[in-house]
TORLUMKOL-780769 format. One line per field, with one value per residue: residue number from 1; residue in three letters; chain; z, y, x of N, C-alpha, C in turn. Coordinates in steps of 0.1 Angstrom, whole numbers. Layout:
BEGIN
num c(NUM  ...)
residuo c(ALA  ...)
cadena c(A  ...)
nc3 c(Z  ...)
nc2 c(Y  ...)
nc1 c(X  ...)
cac3 c(Z  ...)
cac2 c(Y  ...)
cac1 c(X  ...)
cc3 c(Z  ...)
cc2 c(Y  ...)
cc1 c(X  ...)
# end
This chain:
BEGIN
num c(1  2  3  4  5  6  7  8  9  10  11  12  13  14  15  16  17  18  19  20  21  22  23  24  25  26  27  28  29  30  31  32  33  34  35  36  37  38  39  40  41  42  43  44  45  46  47  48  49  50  51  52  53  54  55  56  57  58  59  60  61  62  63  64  65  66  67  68  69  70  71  72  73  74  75  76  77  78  79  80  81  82  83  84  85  86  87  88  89  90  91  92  93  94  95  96  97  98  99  100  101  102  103  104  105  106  107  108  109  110  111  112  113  114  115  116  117  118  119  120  121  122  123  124  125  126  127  128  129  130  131  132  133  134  135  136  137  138  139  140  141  142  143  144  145  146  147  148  149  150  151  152  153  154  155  156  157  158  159  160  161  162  163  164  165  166  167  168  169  170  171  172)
residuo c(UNK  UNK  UNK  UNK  UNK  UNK  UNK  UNK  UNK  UNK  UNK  UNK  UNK  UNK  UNK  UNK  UNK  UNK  UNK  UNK  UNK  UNK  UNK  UNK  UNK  UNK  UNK  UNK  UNK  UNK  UNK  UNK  UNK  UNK  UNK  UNK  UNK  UNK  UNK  UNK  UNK  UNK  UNK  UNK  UNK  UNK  UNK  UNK  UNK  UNK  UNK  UNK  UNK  UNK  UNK  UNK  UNK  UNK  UNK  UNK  UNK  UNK  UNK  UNK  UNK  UNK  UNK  UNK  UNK  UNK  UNK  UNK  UNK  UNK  UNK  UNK  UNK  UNK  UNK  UNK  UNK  UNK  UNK  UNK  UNK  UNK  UNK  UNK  UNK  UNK  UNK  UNK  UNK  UNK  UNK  UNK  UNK  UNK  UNK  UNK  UNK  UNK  UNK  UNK  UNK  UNK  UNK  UNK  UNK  UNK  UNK  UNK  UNK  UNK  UNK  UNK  UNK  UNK  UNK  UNK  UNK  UNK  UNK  UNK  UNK  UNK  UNK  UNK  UNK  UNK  UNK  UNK  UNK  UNK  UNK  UNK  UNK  UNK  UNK  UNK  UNK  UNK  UNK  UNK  UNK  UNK  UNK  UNK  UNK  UNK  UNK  UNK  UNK  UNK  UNK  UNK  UNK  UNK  UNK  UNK  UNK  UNK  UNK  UNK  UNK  UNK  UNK  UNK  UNK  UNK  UNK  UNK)
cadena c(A  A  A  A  A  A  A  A  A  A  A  A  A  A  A  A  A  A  A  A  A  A  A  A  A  A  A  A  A  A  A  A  A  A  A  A  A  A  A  A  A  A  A  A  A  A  A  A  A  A  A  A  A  A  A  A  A  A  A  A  A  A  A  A  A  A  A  A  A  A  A  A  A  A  A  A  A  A  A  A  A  A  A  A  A  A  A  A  A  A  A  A  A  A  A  A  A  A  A  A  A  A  A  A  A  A  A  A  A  A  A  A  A  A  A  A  A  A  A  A  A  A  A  A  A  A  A  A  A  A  A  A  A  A  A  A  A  A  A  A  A  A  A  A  A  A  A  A  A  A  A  A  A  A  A  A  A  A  A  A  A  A  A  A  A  A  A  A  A  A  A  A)
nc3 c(1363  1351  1322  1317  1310  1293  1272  1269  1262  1229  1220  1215  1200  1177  1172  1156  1133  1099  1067  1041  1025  1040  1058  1042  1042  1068  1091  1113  1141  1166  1201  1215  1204  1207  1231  1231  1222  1242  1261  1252  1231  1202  1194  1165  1148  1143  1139  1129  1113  1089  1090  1066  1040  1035  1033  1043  1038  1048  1053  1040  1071  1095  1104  1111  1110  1081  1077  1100  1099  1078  1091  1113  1094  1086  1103  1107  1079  1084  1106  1101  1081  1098  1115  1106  1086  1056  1037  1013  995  980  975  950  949  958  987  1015  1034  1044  1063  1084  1102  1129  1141  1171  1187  1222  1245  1273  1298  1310  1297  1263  1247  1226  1207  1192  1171  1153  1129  1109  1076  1055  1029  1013  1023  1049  1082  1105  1124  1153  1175  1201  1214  1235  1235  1252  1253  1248  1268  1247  1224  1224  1196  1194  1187  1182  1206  1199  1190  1173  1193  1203  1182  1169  1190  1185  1160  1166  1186  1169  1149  1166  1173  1149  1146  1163  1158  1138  1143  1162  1183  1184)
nc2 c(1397  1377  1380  1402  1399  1380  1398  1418  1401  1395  1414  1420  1399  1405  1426  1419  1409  1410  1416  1409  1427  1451  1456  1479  1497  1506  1525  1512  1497  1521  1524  1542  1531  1509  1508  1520  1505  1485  1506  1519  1539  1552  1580  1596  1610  1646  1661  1674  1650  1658  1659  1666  1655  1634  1603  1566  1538  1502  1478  1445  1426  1415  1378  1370  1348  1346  1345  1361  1385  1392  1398  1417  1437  1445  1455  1478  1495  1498  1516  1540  1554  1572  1576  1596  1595  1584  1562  1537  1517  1498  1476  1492  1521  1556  1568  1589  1579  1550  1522  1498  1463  1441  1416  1390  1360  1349  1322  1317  1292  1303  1325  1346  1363  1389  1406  1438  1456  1481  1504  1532  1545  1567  1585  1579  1553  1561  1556  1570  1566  1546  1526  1503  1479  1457  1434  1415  1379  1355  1322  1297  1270  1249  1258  1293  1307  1302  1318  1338  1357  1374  1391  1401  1404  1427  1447  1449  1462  1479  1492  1493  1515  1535  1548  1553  1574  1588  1601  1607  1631  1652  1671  1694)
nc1 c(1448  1465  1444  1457  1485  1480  1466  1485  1509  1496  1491  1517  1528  1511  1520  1543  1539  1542  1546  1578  1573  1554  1575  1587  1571  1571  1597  1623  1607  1608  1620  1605  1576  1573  1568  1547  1529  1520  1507  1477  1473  1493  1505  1515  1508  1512  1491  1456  1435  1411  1380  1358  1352  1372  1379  1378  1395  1388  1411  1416  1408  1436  1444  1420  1392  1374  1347  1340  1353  1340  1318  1323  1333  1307  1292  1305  1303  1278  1272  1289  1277  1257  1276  1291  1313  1332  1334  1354  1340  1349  1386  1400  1392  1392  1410  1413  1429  1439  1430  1443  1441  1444  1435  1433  1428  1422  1413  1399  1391  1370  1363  1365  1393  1396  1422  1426  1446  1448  1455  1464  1466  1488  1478  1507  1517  1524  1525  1499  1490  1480  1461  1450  1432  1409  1384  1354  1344  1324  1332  1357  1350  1370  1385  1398  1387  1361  1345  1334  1308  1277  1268  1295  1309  1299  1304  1330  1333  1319  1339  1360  1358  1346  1375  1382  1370  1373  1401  1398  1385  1401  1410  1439)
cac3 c(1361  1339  1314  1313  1302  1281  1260  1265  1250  1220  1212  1212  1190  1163  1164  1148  1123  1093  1051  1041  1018  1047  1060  1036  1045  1082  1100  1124  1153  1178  1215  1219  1194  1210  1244  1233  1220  1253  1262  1245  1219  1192  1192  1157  1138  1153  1127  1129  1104  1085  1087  1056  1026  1045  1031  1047  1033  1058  1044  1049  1085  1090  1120  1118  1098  1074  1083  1114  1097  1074  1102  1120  1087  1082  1111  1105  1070  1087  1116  1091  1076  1110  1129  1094  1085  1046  1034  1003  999  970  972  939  951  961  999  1020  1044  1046  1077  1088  1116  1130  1156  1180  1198  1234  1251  1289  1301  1315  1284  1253  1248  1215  1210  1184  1164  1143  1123  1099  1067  1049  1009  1008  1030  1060  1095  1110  1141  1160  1189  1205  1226  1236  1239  1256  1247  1257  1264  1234  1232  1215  1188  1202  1173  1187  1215  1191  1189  1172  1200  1202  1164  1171  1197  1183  1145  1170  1191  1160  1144  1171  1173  1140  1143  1175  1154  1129  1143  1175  1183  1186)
cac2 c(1399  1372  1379  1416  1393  1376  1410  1422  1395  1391  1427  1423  1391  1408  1435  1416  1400  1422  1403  1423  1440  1457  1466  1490  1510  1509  1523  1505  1505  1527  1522  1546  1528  1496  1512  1528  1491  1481  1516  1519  1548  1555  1595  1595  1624  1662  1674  1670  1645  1664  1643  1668  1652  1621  1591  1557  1521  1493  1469  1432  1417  1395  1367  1371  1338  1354  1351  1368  1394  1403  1404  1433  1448  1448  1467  1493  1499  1501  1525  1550  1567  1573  1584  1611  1587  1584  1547  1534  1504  1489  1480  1501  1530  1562  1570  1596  1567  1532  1514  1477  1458  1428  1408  1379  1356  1342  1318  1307  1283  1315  1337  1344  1378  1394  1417  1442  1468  1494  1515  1542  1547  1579  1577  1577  1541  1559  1551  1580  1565  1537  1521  1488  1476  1445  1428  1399  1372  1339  1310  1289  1253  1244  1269  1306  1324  1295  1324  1350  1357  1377  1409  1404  1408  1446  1455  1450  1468  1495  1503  1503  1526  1548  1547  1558  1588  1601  1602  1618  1642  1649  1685  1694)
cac1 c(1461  1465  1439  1458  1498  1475  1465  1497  1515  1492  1493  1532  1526  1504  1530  1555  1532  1546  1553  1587  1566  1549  1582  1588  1560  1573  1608  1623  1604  1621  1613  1591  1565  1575  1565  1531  1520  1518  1499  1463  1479  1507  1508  1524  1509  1508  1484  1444  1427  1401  1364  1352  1361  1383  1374  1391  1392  1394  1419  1409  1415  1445  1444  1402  1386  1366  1329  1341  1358  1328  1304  1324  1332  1295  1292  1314  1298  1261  1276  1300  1272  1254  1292  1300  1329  1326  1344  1357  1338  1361  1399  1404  1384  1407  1407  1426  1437  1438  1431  1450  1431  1446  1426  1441  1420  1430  1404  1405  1382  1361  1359  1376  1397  1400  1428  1433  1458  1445  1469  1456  1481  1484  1482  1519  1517  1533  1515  1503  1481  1480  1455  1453  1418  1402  1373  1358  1334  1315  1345  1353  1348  1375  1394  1392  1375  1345  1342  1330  1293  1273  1271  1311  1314  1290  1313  1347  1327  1317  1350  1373  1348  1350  1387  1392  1366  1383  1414  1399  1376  1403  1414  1453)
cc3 c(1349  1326  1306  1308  1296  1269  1257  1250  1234  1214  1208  1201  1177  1159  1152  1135  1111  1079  1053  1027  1023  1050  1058  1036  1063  1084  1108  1133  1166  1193  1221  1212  1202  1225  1245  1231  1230  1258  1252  1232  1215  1187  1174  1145  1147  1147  1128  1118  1100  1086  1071  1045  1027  1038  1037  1041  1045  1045  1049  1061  1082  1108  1121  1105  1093  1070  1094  1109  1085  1079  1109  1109  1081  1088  1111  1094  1077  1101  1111  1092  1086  1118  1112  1088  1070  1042  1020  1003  992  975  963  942  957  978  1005  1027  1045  1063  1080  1097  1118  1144  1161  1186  1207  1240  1263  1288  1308  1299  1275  1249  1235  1213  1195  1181  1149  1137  1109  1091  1064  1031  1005  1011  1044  1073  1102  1124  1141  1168  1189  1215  1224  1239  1243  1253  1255  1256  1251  1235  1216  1209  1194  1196  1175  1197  1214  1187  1182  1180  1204  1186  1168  1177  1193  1165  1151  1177  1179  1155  1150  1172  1163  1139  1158  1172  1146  1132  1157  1172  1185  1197)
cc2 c(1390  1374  1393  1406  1387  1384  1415  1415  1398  1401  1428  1416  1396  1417  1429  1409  1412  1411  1415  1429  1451  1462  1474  1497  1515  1510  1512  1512  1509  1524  1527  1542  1520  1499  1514  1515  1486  1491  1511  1533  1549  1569  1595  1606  1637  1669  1667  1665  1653  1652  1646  1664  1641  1606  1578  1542  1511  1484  1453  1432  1410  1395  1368  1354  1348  1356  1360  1383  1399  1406  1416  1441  1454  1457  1478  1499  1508  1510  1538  1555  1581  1585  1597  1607  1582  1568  1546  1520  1493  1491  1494  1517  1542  1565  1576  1588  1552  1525  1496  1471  1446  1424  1397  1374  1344  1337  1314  1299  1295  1323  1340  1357  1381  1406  1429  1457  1474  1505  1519  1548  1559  1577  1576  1564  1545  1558  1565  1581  1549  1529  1506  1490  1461  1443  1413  1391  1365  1331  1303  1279  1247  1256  1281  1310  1315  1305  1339  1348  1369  1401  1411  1412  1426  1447  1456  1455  1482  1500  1505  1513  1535  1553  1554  1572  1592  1605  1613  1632  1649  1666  1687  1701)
cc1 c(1466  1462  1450  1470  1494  1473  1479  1503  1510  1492  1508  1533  1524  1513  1544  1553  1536  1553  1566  1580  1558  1561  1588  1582  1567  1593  1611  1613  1612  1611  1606  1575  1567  1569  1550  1523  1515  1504  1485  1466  1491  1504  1519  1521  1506  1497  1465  1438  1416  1386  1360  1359  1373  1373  1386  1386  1400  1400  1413  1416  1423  1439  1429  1401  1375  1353  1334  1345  1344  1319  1312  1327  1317  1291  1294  1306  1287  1260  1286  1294  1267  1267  1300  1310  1327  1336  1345  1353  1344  1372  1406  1396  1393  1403  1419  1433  1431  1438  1431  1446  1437  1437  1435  1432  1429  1420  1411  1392  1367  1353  1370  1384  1398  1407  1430  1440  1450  1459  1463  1473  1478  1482  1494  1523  1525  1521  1516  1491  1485  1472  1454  1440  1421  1389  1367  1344  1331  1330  1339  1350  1357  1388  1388  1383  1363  1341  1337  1315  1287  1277  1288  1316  1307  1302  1327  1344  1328  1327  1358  1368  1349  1362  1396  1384  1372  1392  1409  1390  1385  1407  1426  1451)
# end
């Protein structure tokens, strides 16, 4: 129960993590966005992502230190071609959607939780998905992101990965 007001929170945290140059891509959030954060989905487009011809560019990680953040984006790379998911592997490169990743790490003295928020842009910058997971690691010893290993980094490469091909490959 704890560990679950632990994710909560932190997914509410990362939600508010936003430059004001970001909130000009985003509304207000109304209460029902504010509700689904909590939830494990943000229902926000009605229309089926194409896979043929879909290319997405991960944007860097925020809140990851950045060994950490190029070991799961390595993942993703070396799991795309495999899952049909075609990437933009430059900034400058054009891509039907952009994808935002924030991570959060929460250690207990047991094990370390890692929380994060996915949100897939459209090419105009408007947000037209959402999801939120976790995953859990070895405890830290010390700062949390010490509670990140190796097979933690795979698994939090391989759920967003899937996350964003359920989106795109999903049926209305």
């Amino acid at each position: 129960m704890l560990r679950a007001g632990l994710a909560v929170l932190c997914v509410a945290a990362l939600a508010g993590c936003e430059s004001a140059g970001e909130n000009a891509n985003h509304a207000v959030m109304g209460a029902y966005e504010q509700t689904a954060l909590i939830g494990n989905v943000d229902h926000l487009s009605p229309w089926v992502a194409p896979v043929k011809g879909t290319v997405f560019q991960f944007l860097p990680f925020s809140g990851v230190p950045v060994n950490t953040a190029d070991a799961i984006y390595k993942n993703i790379r070396a799991n795309a071609t495999g899952e049909h998911i075609a990437l933009a592997l430059r900034l400058d490169e054009p891509a039907t959607y952009r994808v935002r990743t924030l991570i959060s790490a929460v250690g207990t003295t047991n094990t370390s939780i890692f929380v994060f928020i996915v949100e897939i842009y459209d090419v105009q910058g408007k947000r037209v998905y959402r999801f939120t997971g976790q995953e859990y690691g070895p405890a830290p010893s010390g700062d949390q992101w010490s509670g990140i290993d190796a097979d933690t980094e795979r698994h939090l490469g391989e759920r967003i990965l899937a996350g964003v091909k359920a989106w795109a490959t999903r049926a209305t």
